[in-house]
N, C-alpha and C positions, 0 to 999 in steps of 0.2 A: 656282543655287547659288553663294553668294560665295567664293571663293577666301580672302578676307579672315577670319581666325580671328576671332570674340568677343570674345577674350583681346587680341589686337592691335588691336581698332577702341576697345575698351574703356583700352590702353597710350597711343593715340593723342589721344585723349580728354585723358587725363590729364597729358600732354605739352603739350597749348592749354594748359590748364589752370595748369599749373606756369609757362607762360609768360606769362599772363595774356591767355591770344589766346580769340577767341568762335567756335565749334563752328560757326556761320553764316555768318562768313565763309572756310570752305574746303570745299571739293568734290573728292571723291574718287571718281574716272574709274575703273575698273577694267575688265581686260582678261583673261578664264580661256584661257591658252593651252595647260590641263592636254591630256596627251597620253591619250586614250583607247585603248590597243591592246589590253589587258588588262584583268582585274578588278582588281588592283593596281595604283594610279597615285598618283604625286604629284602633288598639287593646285601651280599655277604660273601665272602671268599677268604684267602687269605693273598696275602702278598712277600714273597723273598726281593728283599734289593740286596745286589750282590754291587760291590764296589771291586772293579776289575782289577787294580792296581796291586789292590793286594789281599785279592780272593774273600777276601772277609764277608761276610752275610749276615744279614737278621730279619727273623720273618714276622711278620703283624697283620692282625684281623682289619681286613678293611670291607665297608658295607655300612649301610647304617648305622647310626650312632656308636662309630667308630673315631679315633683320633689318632689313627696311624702317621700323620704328618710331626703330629707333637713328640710323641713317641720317637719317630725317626730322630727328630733335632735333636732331643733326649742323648740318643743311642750317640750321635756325634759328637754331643759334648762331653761327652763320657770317652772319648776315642774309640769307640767299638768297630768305627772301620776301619783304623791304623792309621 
């Protein structure tokens, strides 16, 4: 089970997209470090996107009341993936 919402891979998508970047060149590592103790759990992990071109990387809490997408576009406009 992906930790990763629909809604957010589908944000992330359209965040390449807006930037003119290509879905192929990035890979997203993910990590479910949801806690099991109960029936009720917040889903939580982390996630590495790696942008292949030019190896660069940044990793982000994704899982409930997370904002790993904002973060990402963040990290773009910043140039942190070259």
């Amino acid at each position: 089970m992906s930790v990763i919402a629909p809604d957010e891979k589908a944000d992330f998508v359209t965040i390449l997209h807006r930037h003119r970047l290509s879905e192929d060149d990035f890979v997203l590592q993910e990590t479910d470090t949801t806690d099991m103790v109960d029936d009720v759990y917040p889903l939580q992990g982390h996630l590495t996107i790696v942008r292949k071109s030019t190896l660069k990387e940044r990793a982000y809490r994704i899982g409930h009341g997370t904002r790993w997408t904002t973060d990402f576009e963040k990290d773009l406009n910043k140039g942190a993936f070259g």
